[in-house]
VOGU-3710 file (C-alpha; in Angstrom, 3 decimals, decimal comma):
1> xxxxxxxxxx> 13,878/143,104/81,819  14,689/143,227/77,872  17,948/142,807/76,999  20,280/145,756/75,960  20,487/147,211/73,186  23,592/145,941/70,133  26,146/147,939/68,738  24,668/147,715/64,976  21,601/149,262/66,195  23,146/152,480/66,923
11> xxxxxxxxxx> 23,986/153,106/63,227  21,619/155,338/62,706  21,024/158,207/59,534  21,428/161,326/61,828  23,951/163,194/59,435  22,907/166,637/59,007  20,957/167,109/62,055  21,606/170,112/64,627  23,424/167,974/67,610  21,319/168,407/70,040
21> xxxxxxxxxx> 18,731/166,706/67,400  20,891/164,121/66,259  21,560/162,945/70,410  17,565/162,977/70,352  16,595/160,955/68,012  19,481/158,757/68,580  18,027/158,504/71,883  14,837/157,892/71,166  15,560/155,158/68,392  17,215/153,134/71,440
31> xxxxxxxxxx> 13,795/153,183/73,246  11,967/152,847/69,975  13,753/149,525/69,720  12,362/148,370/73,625  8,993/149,553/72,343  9,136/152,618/74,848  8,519/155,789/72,319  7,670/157,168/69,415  10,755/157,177/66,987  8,433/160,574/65,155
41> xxxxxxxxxx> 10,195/163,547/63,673  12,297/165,894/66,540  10,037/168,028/67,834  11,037/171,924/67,386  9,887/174,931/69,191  7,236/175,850/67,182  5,202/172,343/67,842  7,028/171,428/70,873  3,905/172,335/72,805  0,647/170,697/71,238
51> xxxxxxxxxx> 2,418/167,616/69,932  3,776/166,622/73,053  1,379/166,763/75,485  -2,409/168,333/75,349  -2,656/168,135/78,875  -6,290/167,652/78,795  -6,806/164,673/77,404  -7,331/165,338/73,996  -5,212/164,060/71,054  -1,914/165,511/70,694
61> xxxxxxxxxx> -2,154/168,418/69,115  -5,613/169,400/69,170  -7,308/172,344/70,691  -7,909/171,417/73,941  -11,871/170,639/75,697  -12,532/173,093/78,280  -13,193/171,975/81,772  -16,237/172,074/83,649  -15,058/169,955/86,732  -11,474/170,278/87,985
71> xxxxxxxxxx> -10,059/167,321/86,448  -7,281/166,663/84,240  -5,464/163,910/82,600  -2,025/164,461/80,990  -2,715/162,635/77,297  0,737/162,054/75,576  1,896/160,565/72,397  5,000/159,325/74,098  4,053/156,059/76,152  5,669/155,993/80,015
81> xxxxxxxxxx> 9,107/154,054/80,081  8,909/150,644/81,725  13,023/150,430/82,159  15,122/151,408/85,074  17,571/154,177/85,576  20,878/151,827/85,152  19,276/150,567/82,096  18,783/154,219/80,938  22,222/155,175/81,640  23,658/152,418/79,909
91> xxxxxxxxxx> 21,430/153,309/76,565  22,914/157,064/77,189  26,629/155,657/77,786  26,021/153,029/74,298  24,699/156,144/71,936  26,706/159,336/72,996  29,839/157,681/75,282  32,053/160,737/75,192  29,695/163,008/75,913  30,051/164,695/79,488
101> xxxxxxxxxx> 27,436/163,737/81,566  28,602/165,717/84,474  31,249/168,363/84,958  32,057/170,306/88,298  32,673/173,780/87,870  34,541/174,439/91,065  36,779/171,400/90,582  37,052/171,817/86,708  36,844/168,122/86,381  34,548/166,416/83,394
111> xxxxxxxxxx> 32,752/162,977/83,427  31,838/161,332/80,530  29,087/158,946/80,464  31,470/156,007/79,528  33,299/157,212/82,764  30,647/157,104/85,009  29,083/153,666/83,455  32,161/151,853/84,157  32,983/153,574/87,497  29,190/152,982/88,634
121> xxxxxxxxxx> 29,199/149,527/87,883  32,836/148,963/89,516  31,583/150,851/92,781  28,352/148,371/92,702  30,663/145,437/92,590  32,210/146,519/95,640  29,311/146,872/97,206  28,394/143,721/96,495  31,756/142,164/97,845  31,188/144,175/101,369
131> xxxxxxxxxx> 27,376/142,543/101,650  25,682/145,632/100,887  23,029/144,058/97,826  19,750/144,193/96,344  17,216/146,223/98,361  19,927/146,621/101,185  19,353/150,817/101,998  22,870/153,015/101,428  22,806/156,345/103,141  24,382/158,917/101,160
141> xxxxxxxxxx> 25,841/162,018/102,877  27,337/165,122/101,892  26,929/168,597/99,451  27,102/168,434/95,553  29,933/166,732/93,614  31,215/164,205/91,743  31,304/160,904/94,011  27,488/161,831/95,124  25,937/161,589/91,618  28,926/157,871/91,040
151> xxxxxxxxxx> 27,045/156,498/94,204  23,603/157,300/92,764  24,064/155,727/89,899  26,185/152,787/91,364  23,216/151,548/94,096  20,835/152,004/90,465  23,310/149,198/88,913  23,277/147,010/91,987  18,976/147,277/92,851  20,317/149,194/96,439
161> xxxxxxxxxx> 18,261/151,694/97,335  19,823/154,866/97,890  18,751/157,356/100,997  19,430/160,534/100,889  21,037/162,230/104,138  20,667/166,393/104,168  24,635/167,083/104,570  23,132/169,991/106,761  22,231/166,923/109,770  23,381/167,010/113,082
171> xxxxxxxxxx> 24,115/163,423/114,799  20,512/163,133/116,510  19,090/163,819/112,631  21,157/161,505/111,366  20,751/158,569/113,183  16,637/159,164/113,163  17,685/159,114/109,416  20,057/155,736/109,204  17,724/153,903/111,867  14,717/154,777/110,050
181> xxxxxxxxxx> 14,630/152,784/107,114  17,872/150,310/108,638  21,056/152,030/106,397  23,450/148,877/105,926  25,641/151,404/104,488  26,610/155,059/104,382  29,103/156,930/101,960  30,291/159,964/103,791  31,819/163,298/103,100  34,779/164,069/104,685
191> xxxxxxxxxx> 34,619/167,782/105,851  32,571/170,493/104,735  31,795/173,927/105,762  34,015/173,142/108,782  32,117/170,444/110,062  34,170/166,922/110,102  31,377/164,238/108,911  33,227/161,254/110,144  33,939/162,964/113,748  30,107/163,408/113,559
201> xxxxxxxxxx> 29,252/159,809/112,799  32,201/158,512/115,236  30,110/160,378/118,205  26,799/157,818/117,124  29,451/155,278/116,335  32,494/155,510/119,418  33,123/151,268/118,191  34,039/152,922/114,208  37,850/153,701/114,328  38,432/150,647/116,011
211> xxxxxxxxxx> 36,076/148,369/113,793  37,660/146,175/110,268  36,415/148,298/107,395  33,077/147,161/106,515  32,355/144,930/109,340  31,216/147,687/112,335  29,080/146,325/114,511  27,215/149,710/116,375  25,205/149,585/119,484  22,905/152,315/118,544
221> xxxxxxxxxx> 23,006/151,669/114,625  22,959/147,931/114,827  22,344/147,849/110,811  24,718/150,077/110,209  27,846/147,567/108,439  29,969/149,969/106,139  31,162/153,086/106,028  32,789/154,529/103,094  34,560/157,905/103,131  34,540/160,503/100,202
231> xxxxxxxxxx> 38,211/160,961/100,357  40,982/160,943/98,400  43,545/159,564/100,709  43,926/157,408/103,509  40,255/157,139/104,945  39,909/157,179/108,528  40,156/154,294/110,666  36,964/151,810/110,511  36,236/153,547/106,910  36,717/152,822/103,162
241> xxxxxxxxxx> 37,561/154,966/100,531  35,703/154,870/97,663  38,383/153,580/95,411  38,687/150,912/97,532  35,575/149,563/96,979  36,226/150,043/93,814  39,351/147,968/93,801  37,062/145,049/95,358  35,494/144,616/92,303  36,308/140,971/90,616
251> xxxxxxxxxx> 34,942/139,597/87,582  32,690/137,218/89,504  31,322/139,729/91,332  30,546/141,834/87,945  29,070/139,139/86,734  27,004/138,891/89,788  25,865/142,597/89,527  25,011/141,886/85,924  22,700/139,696/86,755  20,537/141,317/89,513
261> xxxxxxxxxx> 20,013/144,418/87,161  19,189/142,165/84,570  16,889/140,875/87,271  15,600/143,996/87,863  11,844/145,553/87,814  11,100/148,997/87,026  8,796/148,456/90,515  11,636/148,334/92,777  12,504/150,865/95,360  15,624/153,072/94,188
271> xxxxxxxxxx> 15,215/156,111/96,268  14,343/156,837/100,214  13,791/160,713/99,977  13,250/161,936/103,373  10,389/164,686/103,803  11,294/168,424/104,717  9,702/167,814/108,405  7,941/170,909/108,507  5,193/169,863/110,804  7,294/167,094/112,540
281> xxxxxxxxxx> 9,535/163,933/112,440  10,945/163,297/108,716  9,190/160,932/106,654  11,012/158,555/104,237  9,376/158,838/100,824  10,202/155,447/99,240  10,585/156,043/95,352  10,680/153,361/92,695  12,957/153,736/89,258  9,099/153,988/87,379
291> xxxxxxxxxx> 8,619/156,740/89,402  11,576/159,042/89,831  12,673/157,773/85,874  9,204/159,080/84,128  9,476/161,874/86,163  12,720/163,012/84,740  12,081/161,622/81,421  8,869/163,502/81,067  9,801/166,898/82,490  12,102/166,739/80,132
301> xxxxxxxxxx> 9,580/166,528/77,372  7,722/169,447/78,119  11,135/171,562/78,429  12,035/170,537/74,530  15,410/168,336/76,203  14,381/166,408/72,951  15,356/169,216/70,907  17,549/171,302/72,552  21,035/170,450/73,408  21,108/170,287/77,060
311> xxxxxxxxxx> 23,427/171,858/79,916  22,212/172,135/83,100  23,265/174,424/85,545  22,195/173,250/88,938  22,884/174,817/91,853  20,015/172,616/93,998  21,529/169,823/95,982  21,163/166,434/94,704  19,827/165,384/98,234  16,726/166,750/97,222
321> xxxxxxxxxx> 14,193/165,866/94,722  14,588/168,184/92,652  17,760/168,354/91,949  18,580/164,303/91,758  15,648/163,428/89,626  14,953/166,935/87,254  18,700/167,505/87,413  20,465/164,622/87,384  17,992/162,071/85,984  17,199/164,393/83,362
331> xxxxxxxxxx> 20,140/164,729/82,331  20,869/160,624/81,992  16,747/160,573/80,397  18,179/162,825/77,697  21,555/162,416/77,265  22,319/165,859/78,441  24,815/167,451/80,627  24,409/168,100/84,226  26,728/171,314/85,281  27,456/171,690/89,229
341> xxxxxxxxxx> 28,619/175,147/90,045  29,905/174,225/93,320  29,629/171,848/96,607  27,224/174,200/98,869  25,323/176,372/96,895  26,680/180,337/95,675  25,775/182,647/93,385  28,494/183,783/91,999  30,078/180,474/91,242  26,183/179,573/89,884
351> xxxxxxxxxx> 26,572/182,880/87,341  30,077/181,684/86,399  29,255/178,281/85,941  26,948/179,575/83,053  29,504/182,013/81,062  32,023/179,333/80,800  29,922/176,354/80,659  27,594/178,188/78,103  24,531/176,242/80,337  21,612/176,538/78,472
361> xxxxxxxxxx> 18,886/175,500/81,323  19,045/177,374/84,494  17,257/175,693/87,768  16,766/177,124/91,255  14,692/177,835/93,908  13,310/181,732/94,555  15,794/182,748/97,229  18,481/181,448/94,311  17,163/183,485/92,003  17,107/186,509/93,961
371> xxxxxxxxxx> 20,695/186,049/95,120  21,986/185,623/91,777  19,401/188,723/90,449  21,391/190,511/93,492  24,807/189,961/92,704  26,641/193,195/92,531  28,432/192,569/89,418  25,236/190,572/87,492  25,445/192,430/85,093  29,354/191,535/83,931
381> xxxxxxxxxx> 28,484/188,053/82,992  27,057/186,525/79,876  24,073/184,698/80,515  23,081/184,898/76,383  23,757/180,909/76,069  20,335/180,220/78,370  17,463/178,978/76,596  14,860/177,981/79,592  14,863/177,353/83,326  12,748/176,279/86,189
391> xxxxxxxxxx> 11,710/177,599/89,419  10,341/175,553/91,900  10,854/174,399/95,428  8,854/177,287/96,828  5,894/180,070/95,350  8,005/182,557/93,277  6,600/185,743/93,752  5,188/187,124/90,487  7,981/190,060/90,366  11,382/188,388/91,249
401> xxxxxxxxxx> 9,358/185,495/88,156  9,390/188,887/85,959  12,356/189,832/86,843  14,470/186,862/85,944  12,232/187,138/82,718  13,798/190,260/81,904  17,216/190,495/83,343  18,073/186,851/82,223  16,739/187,161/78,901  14,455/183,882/79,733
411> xxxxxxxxxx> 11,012/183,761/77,897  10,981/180,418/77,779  11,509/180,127/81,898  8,735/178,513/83,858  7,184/177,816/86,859  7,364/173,537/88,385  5,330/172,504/90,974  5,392/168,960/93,101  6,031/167,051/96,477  8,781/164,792/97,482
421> xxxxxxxxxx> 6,054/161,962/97,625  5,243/162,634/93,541  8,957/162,389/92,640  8,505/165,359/92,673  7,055/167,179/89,652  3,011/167,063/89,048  2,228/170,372/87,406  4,950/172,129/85,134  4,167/175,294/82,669  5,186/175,080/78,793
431> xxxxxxxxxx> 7,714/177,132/77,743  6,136/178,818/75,019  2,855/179,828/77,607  2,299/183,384/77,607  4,476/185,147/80,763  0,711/185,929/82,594  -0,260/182,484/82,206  3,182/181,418/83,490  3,201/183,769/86,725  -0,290/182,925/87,954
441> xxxxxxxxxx> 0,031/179,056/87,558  2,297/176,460/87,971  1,058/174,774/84,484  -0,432/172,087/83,395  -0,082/168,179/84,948  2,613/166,411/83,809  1,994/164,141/80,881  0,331/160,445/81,853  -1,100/161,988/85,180  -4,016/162,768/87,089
451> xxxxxxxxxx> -5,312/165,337/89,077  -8,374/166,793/90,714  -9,396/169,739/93,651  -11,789/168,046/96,129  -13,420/169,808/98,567  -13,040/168,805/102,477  -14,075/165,048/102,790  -15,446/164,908/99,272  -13,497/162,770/96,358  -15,618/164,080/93,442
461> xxxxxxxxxx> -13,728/167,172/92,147  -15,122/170,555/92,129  -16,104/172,841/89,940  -13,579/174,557/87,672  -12,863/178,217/89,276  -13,567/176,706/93,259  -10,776/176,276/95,813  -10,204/172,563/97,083  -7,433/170,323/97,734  -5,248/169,203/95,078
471> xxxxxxxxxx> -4,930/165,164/94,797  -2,777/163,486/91,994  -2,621/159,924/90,973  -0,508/158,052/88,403  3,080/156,993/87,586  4,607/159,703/90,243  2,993/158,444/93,327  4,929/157,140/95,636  4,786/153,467/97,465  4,728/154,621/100,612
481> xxxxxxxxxx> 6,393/156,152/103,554  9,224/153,532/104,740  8,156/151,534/107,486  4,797/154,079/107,945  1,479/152,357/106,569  -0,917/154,565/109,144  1,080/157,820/107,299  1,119/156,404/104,413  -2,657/155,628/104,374  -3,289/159,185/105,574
491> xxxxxxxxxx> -1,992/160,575/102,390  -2,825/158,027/99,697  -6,474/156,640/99,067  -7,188/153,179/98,346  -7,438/154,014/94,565  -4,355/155,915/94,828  -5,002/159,197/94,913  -2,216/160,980/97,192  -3,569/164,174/98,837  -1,268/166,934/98,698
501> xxxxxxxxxx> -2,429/169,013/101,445  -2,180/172,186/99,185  -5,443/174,274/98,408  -5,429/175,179/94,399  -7,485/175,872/91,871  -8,267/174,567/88,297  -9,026/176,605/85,113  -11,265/175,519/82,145  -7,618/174,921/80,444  -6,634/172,876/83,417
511> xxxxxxxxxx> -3,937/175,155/84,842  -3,512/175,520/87,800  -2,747/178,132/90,449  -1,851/176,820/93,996  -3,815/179,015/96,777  -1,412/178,099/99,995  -1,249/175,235/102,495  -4,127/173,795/104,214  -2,323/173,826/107,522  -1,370/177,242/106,675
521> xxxxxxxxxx> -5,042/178,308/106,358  -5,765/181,479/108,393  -9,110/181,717/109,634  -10,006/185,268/110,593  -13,212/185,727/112,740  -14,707/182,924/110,350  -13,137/184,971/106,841  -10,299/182,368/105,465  -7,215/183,920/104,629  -4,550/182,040/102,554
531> xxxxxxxxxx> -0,887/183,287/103,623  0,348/182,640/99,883  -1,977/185,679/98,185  -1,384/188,054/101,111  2,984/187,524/100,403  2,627/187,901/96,884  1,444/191,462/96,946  3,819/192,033/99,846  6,621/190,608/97,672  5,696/193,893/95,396
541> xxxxxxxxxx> 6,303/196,457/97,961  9,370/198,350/97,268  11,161/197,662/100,241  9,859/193,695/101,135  13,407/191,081/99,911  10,577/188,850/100,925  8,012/188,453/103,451  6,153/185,000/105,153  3,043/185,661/106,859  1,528/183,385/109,836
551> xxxxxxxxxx> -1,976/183,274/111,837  -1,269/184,180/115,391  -3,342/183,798/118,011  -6,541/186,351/118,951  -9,218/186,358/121,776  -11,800/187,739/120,038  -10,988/186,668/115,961  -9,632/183,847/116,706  -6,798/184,434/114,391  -4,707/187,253/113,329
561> xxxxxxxxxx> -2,405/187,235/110,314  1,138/188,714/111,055  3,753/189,719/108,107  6,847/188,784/108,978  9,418/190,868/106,887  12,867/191,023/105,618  13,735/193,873/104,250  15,775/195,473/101,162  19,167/196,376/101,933  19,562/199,599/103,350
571> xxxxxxxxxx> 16,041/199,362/104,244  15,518/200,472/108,345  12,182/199,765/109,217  8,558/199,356/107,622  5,825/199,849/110,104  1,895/198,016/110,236  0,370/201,596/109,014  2,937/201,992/106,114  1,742/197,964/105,265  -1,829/198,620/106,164
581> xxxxxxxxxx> -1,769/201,509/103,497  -0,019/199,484/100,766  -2,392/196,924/101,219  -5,808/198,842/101,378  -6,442/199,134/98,058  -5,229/195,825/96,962  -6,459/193,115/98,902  -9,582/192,860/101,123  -9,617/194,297/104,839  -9,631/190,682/106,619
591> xxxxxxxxxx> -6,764/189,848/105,560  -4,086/192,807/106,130  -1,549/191,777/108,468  -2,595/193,158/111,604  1,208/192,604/112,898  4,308/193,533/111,258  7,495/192,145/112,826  10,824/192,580/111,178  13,263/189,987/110,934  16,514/188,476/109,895
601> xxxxxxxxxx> 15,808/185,436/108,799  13,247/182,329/108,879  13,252/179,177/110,812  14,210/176,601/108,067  14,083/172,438/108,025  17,483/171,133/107,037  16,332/171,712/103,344  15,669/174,963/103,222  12,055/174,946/103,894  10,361/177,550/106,466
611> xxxxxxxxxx> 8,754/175,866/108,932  5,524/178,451/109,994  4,421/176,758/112,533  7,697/177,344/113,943  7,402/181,084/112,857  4,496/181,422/114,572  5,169/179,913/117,639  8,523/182,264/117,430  5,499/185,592/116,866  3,170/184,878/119,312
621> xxxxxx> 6,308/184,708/122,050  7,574/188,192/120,732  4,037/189,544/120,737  3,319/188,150/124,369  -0,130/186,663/122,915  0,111/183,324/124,618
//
């Protein structure tokens, strides 16, 4: 690894410069020096677009080629970084220490990035002093705050590789989760949402509250060596509180931490994300710091975090891709601040976040956005200190994407698109695309990757305008599944292109629009019908809050498509003939819904995803067709 970076280096002529400017090119200077980036003029608005990234492979800047074949490569002028994330932190902590990295709303507490450096590096210590090193796996577990984003960057100081553990888990998930990938450690919440985490891991663990802190020894978790509770007390018996292992830090063992992240290659493992599970068992996605770091660093890019001065609001958990690597990670890429609104996520406290924090980047998924869209009193707070925000996660449906437009004042808000296995973002739009452009595709590929559609069993990509399977290959991709190499090979080709499993299609601009699932494919008397078209126009019906729509099972088609619906409030009932006429106009014959089913809510993997196979399963029981 290159050494760090010297005090005299960061006197730098930034006087006069807007702050947010000033941070960036004090920022970038400090890669400049590791020969990671361009030390060029800030970017602005106006160029922020063609001189960061053509997308196509052209030279910054220039008009892009147009496509023939659906294939893209994301040209930059801004090489990928070859450092690691404690590295990065410490070049954030060195050139802006005061500034808050993190601040939770609902606590009103404030972290600097001098704070979290030296508590990060004091935590890793103690980790090191309990046995729990380099490559050793530490299971992190619990909502949004404070001590979740400290452990994150304390198992980045000390090469441990940090899993994260949906707070949402019930024993049985969590110890597929721990037993998966062989947790030597796990850092616990307390209680949340009325559910007592320790109680919970006591019932896989009867031997903890009568084990020596940091030596259990578990019959069914037989790796399982420390627990350490998120509490500010006395911890419960057989657990550690996180200032003590703090408090075991010694000089000796700094020094020892000091020199495995000098040690350090940006090819290490940093990150076990665990796969939504929506078609089965959970998957651990094993992500290195060159993956999850250029993935923050260059989403970042194509927002303008180089230019603007950056406050996050992020009401995504930090278990999930999304919000640890483009909210968190960001944040540390660009010396920006990271804003949590509260432990579990809420609207309200997500809308008041912003008025007092004055956030400037909003991110969420599309049920976030409608809540907070729905709040009675949205309209009382003062959202005018946004600049840009992302939606990803799920499709947004073109008219709640409008309306956060509108009501949020947000031109500049886009569409993301990725997988847990690419770190996760692939395709992102530019803020300055026109608002068409920026409902009907999820952008352009991120900068220094690339990516093809591909017909069924065929690797040269398709014509531009034809549906295929989307593949990606570059910096994002993923090492493997943990412990998985017949998965893993399922997904990733030997020249390391990882199939994504979602049907898109590819402009002459290289946008791209993503079609639906291929498992979600339904195939109507021999028509194919992709659920993801048929919900968007159902998304537009007046009375729809949102709609999901599954192939159940038919004698003589073969398939049937069935909307399943929940409605607007104060909305009674919406009947197949009422759909049937809203759609016949719009969409072809083969694929209206032939059933309509009303419902509550959606079956859901513990983060947040609907599971349809589930759904339909649930249909074709209520409809007595199998």
């Amino acid at each position: 690894m290159l050494p760090l970076l010297r005090p005299p280096l960061l006197r730098l002529p930034y006087r006069g410069l807007p702050r947010a400017a000033a941070r960036s090119t004090l920022h970038r200077a400090l890669h400049a020096s590791r020969g990671l980036c361009s030390t060029g003029p800030v970017q602005g608005p106006k160029n922020e677009e063609g001189a960061e990234d053509a997308g196509l492979g052209g030279a910054g800047g220039a008009t892009p080629a147009r496509l023939s074949w659906s294939y893209v490569h994301g040209a930059s002028q801004c090489p990928l970084l070859g450092s690691t994330l404690g590295a990065s932190l410490e070049l954030a902590a060195r050139a802006q220490p005061q500034r808050a990295l993190l601040i939770c709303a609902e606590r009103r507490a404030e972290f600097t990035y001098s704070h979290l450096l030296e508590r990060a590096d004091r935590m890793a210590a103690g980790l090191l002093a309990l046995g729990v090193t380099r490559g050793d796996r530490l299971g992190i577990w619990g909502p949004n705050s404070a001590e979740w984003a400290l452990t994150a960057l304390a198992a980045a100081r000390a090469g441990i590789v940090l899993v994260n553990i949906n707070p949402a888990y019930q024993p049985q998930e969590l110890e597929f989760a721990l037993k998966k990938v062989g947790c030597k450690g796990i850092v616990s919440a307390v209680e949340f949402k009325g559910r007592n985490y320790l109680d919970l891991l006591t019932q896989l663990c009867p031997e903890l509250p009568s084990s020596c802190p940091g030596d259990l020894h578990s019959a069914r978790l037989p790796d399982l060596r420390v627990v350490i509770s998120l509490v500010e007390g006395e911890p419960n018996p057989g657990a550690l509180s996180l200032r003590e292992v703090e408090g075991r830090a010694t000089p000796g063992l700094e020094a020892e931490r000091h020199a495995i992240h000098s040690a350090l290659s940006c090819d290490d493992p940093i990150n076990i994300q665990y796969t939504s599970g929506t078609t089965g068992q959970p998957k651990g996605a094993t992500l290195t710091h060159h993956n999850i770091l250029n993935n923050a660093h260059l989403l970042g890019e194509r927002m303008g975090y180089h230019w603007r001065d950056v406050r996050v609001a992020l009401p995504v958990p930090l278990y999930h891709c999304f919000g640890l690597v483009a909210g968190l990670l960001s944040c540390v890429a660009h010396s920006g601040t990271l804003v949590l609104p509260s432990a579990a996520y809420s609207a309200r406290a997500t809308l008041t976040a912003i008025q007092t924090h004055r956030c400037t980047v909003l991110y969420g998924t599309p049920t976030m956005f409608v809540d907070m869209l729905n709040d009675p009193d949205f309209h009382s707070f003062d959202l005018s200190s946004l600049q840009t925000g992302v939606v990803a996660g799920s499709p947004c449906p073109p008219e709640l994407f409008r309306r956060v437009v509108d009501s949020m004042k947000l031109p500049d808000f886009v569409n993301a698109y990725g997988t847990t296995e690419n770190s996760p973002v692939t395709f992102c739009g530019f803020p300055r695309d026109g608002l068409t452009t920026k409902i009907d595709t999820v952008g352009r590929v991120l900068q220094h990757l690339e990516a093809k559609v591909v017909g069924p069993g065929s690797s040269p990509p398709l014509r531009v305008g034809e549906q295929g399977e989307l593949c990606v290959r570059g910096h994002c991709v993923m090492r493997g599944y943990w412990g998985d190499s017949v998965k893993t090979r399922e997904c990733i080709t030997p020249d390391g292109w990882y199939h994504t499993g979602d049907v898109a299609v590819m402009d002459e601009l290289g946008y791209c629009r993503i079609v639906g699932r291929l498992k979600d494919l339904i195939i109507r008397g021999g028509e194919n019908v992709y659920p993801a078209e048929v919900e968007a126009l159902l998304h537009t019906h007046p009375s729809v809050l949102e709609a999901q729509v599954v192939g159940v099972f038919d004698e003589r088609m073969g398939e049937e498509a069935c909307a399943c619906l929940r409605l607007q409030p104060g909305v009674a009932a919406l009947s197949a003939r009422d759909l049937h006429s809203f759609c016949n106009t719009k969409i072809a014959h083969f694929k209206i819904p032939k059933y309509v089913e009303i419902v509550d809510s959606y079956p859901l993997t513990v983060t947040g995803k609907i599971q349809k196979f589930k759904l339909r399963e649930q249909m074709e029981k209520k409809l007595g067709l199998k």
